[in-house]
C-alpha positions as CSV (number, residue, x, y, z in Angstrom):
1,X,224.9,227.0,92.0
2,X,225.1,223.1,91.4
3,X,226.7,222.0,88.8
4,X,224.1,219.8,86.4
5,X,227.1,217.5,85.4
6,X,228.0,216.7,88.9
7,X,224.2,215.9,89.3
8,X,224.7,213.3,86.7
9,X,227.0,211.8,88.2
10,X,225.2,211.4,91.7
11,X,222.0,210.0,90.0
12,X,224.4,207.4,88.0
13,X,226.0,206.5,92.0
14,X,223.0,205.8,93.4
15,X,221.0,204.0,90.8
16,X,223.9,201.5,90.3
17,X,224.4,201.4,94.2
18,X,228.3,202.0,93.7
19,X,230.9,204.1,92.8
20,X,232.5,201.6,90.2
21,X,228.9,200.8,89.0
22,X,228.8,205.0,88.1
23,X,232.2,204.6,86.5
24,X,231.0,201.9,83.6
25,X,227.8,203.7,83.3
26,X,229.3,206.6,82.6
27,X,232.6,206.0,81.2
28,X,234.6,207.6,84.0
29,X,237.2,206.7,86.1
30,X,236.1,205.5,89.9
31,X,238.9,208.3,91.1
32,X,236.7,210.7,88.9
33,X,233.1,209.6,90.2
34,X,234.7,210.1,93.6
35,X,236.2,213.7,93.1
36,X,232.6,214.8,91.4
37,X,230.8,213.7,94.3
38,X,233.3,215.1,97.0
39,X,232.8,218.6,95.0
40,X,229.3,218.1,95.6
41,X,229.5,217.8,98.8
42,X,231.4,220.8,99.1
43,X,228.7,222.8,97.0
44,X,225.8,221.9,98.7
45,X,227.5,221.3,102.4
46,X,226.0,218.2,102.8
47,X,227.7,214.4,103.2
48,X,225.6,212.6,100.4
49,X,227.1,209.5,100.0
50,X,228.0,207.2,103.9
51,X,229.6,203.8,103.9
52,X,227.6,201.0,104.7
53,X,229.4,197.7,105.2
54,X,231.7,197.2,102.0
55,X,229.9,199.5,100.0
56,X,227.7,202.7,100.0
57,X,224.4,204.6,101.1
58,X,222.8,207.5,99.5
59,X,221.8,209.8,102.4
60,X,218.5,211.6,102.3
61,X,220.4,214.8,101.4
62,X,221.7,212.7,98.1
63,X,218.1,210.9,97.3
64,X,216.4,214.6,97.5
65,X,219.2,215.9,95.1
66,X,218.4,212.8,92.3
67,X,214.6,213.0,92.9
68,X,215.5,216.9,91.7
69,X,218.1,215.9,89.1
70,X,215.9,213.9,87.4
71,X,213.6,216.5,86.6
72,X,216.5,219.2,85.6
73,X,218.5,216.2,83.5
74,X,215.5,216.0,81.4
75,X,214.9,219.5,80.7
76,X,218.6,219.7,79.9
77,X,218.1,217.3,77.6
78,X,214.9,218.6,76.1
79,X,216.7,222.1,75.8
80,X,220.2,220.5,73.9
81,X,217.5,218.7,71.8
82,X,216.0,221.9,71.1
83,X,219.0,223.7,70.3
84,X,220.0,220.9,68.0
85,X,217.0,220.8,66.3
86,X,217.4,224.6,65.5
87,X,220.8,224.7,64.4
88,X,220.0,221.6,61.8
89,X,217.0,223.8,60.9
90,X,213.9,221.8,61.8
91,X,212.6,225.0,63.9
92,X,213.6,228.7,64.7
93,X,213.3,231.7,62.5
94,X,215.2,233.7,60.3
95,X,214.7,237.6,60.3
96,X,215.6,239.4,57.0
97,X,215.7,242.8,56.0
98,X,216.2,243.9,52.2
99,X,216.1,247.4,50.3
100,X,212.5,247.9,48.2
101,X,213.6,246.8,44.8
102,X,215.1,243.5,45.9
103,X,212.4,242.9,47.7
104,X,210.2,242.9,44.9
105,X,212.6,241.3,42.5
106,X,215.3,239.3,43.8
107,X,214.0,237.9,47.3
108,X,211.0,236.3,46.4
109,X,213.1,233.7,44.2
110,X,214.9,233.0,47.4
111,X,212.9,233.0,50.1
112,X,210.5,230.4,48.0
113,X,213.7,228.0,47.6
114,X,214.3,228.5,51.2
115,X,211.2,227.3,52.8
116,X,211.5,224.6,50.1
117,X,214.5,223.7,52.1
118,X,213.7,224.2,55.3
119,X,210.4,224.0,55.7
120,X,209.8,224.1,59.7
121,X,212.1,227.6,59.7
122,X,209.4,230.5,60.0
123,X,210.4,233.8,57.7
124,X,210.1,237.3,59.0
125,X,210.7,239.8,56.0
126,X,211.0,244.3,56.5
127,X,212.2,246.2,53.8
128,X,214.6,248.3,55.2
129,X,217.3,251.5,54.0
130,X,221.1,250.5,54.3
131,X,221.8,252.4,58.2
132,X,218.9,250.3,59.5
133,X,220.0,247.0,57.7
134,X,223.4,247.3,59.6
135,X,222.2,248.4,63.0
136,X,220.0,245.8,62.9
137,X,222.1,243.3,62.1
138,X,224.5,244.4,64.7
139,X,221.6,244.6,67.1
140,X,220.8,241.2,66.3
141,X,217.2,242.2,65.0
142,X,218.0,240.9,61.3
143,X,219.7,238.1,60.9
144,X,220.4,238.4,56.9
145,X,220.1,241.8,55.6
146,X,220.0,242.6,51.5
147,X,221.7,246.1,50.7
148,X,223.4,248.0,48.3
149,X,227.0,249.0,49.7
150,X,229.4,251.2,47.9
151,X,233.1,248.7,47.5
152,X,233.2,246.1,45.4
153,X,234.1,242.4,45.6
154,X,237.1,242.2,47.6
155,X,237.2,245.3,49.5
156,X,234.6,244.4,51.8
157,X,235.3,246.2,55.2
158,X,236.3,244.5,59.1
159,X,233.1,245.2,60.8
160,X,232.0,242.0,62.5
161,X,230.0,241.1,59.6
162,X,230.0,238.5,57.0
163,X,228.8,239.1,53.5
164,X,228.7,237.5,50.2
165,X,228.2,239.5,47.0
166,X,225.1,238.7,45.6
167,X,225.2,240.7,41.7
168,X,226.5,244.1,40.0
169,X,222.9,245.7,39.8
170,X,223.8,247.8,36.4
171,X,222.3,251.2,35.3
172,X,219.9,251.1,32.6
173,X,218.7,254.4,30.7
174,X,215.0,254.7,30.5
175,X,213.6,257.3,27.9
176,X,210.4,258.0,26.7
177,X,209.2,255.4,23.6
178,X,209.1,258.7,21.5
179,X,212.3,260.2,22.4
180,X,214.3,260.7,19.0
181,X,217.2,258.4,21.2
182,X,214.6,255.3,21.2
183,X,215.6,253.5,18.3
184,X,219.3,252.9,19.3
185,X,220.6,250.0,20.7
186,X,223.1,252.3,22.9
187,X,222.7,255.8,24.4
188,X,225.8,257.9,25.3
189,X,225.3,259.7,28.3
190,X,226.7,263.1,27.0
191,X,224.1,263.2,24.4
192,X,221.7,263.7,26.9
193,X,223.6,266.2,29.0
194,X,220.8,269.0,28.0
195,X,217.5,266.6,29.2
196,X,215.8,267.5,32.2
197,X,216.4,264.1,34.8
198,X,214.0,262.1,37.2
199,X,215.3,261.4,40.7
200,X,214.0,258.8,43.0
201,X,213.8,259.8,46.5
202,X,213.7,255.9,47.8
203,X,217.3,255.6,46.6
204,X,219.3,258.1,48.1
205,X,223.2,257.8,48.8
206,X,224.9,255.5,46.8
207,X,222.3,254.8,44.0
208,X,222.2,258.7,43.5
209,X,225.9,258.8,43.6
210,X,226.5,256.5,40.9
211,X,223.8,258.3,38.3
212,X,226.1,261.4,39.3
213,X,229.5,260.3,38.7
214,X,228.5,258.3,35.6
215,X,227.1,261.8,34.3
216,X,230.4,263.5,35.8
217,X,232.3,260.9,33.8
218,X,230.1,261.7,30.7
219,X,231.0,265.6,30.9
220,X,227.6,267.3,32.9
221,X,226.1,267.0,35.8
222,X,222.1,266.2,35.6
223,X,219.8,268.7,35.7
224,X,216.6,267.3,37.9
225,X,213.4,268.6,37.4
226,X,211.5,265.6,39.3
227,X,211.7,263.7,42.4
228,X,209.9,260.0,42.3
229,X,209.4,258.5,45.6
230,X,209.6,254.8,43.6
231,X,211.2,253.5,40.6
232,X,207.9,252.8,39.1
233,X,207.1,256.2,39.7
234,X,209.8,257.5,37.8
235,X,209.0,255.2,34.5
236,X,205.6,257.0,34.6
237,X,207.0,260.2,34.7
238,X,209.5,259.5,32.1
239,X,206.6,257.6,29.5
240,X,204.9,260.9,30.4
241,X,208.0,262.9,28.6
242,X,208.6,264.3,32.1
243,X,212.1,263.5,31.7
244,X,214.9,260.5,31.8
245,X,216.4,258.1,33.7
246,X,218.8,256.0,35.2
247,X,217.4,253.1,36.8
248,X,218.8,249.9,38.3
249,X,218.0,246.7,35.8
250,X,217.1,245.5,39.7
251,X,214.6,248.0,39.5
252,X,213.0,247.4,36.1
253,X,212.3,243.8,37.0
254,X,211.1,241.5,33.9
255,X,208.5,244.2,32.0
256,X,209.3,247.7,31.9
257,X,206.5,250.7,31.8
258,X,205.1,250.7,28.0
259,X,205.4,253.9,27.8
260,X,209.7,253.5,28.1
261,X,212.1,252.1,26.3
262,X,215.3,250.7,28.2
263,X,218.8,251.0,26.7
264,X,222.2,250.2,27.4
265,X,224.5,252.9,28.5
266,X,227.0,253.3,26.1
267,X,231.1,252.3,27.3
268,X,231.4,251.8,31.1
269,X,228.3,250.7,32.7
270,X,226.9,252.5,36.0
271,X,226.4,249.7,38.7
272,X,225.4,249.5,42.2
273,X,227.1,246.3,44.1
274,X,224.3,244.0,46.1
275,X,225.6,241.7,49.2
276,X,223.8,239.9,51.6
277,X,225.3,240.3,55.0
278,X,224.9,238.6,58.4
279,X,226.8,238.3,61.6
280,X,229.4,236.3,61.9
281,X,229.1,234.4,64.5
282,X,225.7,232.8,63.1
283,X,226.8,232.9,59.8
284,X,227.5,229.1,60.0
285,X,224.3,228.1,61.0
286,X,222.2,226.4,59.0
287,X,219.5,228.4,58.6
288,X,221.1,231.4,57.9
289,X,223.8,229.8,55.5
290,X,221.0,228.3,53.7
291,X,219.4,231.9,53.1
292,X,222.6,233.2,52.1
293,X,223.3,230.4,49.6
294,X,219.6,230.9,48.2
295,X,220.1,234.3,47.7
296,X,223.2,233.6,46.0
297,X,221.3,231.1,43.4
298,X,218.5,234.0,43.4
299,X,221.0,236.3,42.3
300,X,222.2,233.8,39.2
301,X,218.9,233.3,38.0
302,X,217.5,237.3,37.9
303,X,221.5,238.0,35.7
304,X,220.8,234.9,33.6
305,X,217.1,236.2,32.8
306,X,218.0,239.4,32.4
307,X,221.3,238.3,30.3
């Protein structure tokens, strides 16, 4: 294959008419104009250059080649343009996946600051469980992925993967508006160790495995008598005196279910950890860092509203 760069350097020989000329134009050494062109030569097994007089003459073979080059410099050129203009984020797009409730809650903020700030990026948003979010980010199909992971700040694993720890999604305890708990500021979990509990099917894994050690903590394990395929599912079922709840403040968003009150958990607060994680070797690019630091302000805003 020809090398582009020793293409260059032809086209610069015989537009200037010398080997010298090439040299200025270029900012090489005459020795080094001289060596490209004799590797040429070699690649393409053809004299391109003849001495005429005191000076040179481009043969055919050579005047083909920059008629050629020409054509292929430009598109180089139009292709690092490209590439420029995409890592500066003036083009390209950004592919992110997020779990349902930060989809609905926390990503919005961000992805309206984002095409605030880069406007020519095009978005491409799934909603997406935590396997899929980290196969595809590994299969280079998402390109910033929102999930819940189980280690906190600090013990994030070595798996190729950058990631920035968005908030500490806390546990809040949803009862009925009649339930004889309602008018306390706090609810201790034990007291409720006897109340039949709403699960949500769309938060399996971790989310269910902090409700459960939180209860373990509190002295019971809970006793489910209803599945919810959503969070808002589960308010109605709990505003319906179906049952209680732990649900992620995430979750709850800004207005709760009328029929629910939301209380604190009394002493140590159940929590899920959030992240935003990408590859790293695209993690510096502008477009993706930009996400990540939008989701980052995101993040500050929904704990200072909810605050």
């Amino acid at each position: 294959m020809i090398d582009v760069r020793r293409l260059r350097v032809l086209k610069a020989v015989v537009e200037s008419g010398s080997v010298s000329g090439a040299a200025a134009y270029l900012n090489y050494t005459p020795s080094a104009v001289s060596q490209s062109i004799t590797a040429l030569e070699r690649e393409t097994g053809t004299v391109l250059l003849e001495r005429a007089g005191r000076g040179i003459r481009p043969t055919d073979a050579a005047l083909l080649l920059c008629e050629h080059a020409g054509r292929v410099l430009a598109t180089v050129q139009q292709a690092e343009e490209a590439l420029a203009a995409l890592r500066a984020g003036r083009g390209g797009r950004v592919r992110v996946g997020t779990f349902p409730t930060a989809g609905s809650s926390l990503v919005p903020p961000a992805l309206a600051a984002f095409q605030r700030h880069l406007p020519e990026v095009a978005l491409d948003v799934t909603v997406v469980e935590l396997d899929e979010a980290i196969t595809g980010l590994h299969a280079g199909t998402i390109d910033v992925a929102v999930v819940v992971e189980t280690f906190a700040p600090g013990h994030a694993p070595s798996d190729g993967l950058t990631r920035r720890h968005l908030l500490a999604d806390p546990f809040r305890m949803v009862i009925p508006r009649g339930h004889r708990f309602a008018a306390r500021r706090t609810v201790d979990l034990g007291a409720l160790a006897g109340e039949r509990w709403i699960g949500v099917n769309s938060c399996p894994g971790y989310c269910q495995q902090v409700v459960s050690e939180a209860c373990l903590r509190a002295g019971f394990e809970p006793c489910y008598g209803l599945e919810a395929d959503e969070y808002p599912t589960a308010q109605g079922f709990v505003a319906a005196g179906l049952g209680v709840a732990l649900i992620p403040l995430l979750a709850l968003g800004a207005a709760a279910h009328s029929g629910v009150v939301v209380r604190r958990v009394k002493g140590e607060q159940p929590v899920r950890q959030v992240w935003a994680a990408t590859r790293e070797a695209i993690a510096d690019q502008v477009p993706v860092r930009t996400m990540l630091d939008d989701l980052e302000w995101a993040a500050r805003q929904f704990a200072a509203s909810m605050s």
